[in-house]
C-alpha positions as CSV (number, residue, x, y, z in Angstrom):
1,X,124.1,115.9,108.7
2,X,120.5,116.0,108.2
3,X,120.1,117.5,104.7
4,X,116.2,117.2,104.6
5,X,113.9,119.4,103.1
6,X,110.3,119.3,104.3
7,X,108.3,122.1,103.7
8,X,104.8,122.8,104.7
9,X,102.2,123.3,101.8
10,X,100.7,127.0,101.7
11,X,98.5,127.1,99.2
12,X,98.2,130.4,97.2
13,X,95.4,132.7,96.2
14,X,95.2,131.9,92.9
15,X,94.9,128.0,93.5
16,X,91.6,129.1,96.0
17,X,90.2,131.0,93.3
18,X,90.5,128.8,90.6
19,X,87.6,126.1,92.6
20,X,84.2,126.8,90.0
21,X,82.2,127.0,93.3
22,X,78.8,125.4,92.8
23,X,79.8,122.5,90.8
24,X,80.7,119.1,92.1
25,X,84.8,119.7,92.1
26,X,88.1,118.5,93.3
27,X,90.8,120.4,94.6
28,X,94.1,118.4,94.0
29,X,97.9,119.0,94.5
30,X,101.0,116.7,93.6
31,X,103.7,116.2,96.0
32,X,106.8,115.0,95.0
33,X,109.0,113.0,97.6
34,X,112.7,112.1,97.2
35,X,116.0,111.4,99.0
36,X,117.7,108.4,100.6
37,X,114.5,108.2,103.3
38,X,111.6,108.5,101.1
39,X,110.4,105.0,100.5
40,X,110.5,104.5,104.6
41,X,108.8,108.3,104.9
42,X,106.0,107.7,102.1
43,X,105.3,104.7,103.6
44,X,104.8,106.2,107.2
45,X,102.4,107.8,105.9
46,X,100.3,105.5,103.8
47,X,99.9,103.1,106.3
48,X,97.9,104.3,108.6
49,X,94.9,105.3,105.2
50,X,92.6,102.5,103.8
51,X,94.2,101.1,101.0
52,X,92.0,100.4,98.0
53,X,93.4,97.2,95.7
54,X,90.4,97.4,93.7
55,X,90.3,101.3,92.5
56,X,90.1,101.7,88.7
57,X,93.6,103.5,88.3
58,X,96.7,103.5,86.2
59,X,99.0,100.5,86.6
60,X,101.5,101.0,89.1
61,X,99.3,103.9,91.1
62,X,97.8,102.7,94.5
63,X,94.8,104.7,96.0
64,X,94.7,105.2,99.9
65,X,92.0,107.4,101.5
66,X,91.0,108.4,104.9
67,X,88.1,111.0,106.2
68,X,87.7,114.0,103.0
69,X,90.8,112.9,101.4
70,X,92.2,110.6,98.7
71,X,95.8,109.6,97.9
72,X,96.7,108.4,94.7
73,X,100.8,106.9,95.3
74,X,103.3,106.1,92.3
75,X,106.2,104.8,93.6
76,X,109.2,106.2,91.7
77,X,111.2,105.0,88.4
78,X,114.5,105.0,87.8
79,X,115.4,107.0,90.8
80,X,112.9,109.5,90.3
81,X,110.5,110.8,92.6
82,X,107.8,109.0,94.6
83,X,104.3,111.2,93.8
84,X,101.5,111.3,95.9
85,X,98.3,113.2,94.3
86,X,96.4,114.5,97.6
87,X,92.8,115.2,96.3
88,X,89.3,116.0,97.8
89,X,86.3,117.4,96.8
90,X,83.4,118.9,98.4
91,X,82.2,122.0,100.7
92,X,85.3,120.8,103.2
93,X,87.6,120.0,100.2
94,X,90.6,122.9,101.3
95,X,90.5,122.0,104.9
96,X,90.6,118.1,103.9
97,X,93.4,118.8,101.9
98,X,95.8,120.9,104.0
99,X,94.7,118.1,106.4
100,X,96.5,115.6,104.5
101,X,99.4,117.9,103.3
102,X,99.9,118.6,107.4
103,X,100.2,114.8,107.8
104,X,102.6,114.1,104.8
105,X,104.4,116.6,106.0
106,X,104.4,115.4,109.8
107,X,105.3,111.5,108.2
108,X,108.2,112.9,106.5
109,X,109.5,115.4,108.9
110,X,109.7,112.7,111.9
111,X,111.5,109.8,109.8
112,X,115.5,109.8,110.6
113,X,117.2,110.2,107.1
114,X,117.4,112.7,104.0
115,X,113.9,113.5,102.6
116,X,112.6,116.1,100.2
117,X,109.2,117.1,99.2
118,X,108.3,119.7,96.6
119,X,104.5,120.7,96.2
120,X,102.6,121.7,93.0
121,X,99.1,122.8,93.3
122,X,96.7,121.2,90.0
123,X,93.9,122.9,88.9
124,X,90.3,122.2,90.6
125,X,88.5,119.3,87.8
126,X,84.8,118.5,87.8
127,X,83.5,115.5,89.4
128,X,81.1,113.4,87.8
């Protein structure tokens, strides 16, 4: 019995709006992965990004990127969740986005096991 739960990201309205057009900005959203599979899923779809050992970010947080988009990856504690913050900034910042939610969700959908992945969009934050 499959019991995964993998849905695609569709982001709202609101979440458009709220990008100051203009300004140097990133658009960002959280997703949360968890269930037997997830390790095997999350890392599906890390590895084909460029890692980054060197980034300037919070111990146990690894930064991947590829093409407009970032990924900053916890792993999870305690049997929590893995989260991976999706983030891009820029003219093309949506489309690299939903180009990176599409492949998270195509990693997770096409590993064999129980995974689930919960979305929260973040507010758009300047960029230095």
């Amino acid at each position: 019995c499959d019991e995964s739960v993998v849905p695609s990201f569709q982001p709202t309205d609101e979440w458009r709006e709220d990008w100051p057009y203009g300004v140097s900005t990133s658009v960002q959203v959280l997703a949360s992965v968890t269930g037997p599979a997830a390790t095997r899923a999350v890392q599906s779809f890390l590895k084909p990004l460029t890692h980054n050992p060197d980034a300037d970010v919070p111990d146990g947080v690894s930064l991947y990127y590829q093409g407009g988009f970032l990924v900053e990856s916890t792993p999870p504690v305690d049997g929590g969740a893995w989260q991976l913050l999706l983030a891009s900034a820029g003219e093309d910042g949506f489309d690299s986005l939903r180009t990176a939610a599409a492949d998270l969700t195509a990693a997770l959908r096409a590993m064999p096991g129980e995974v689930r992945l919960t979305w929260q969009e973040l507010p758009a934050t300047r960029v230095d």
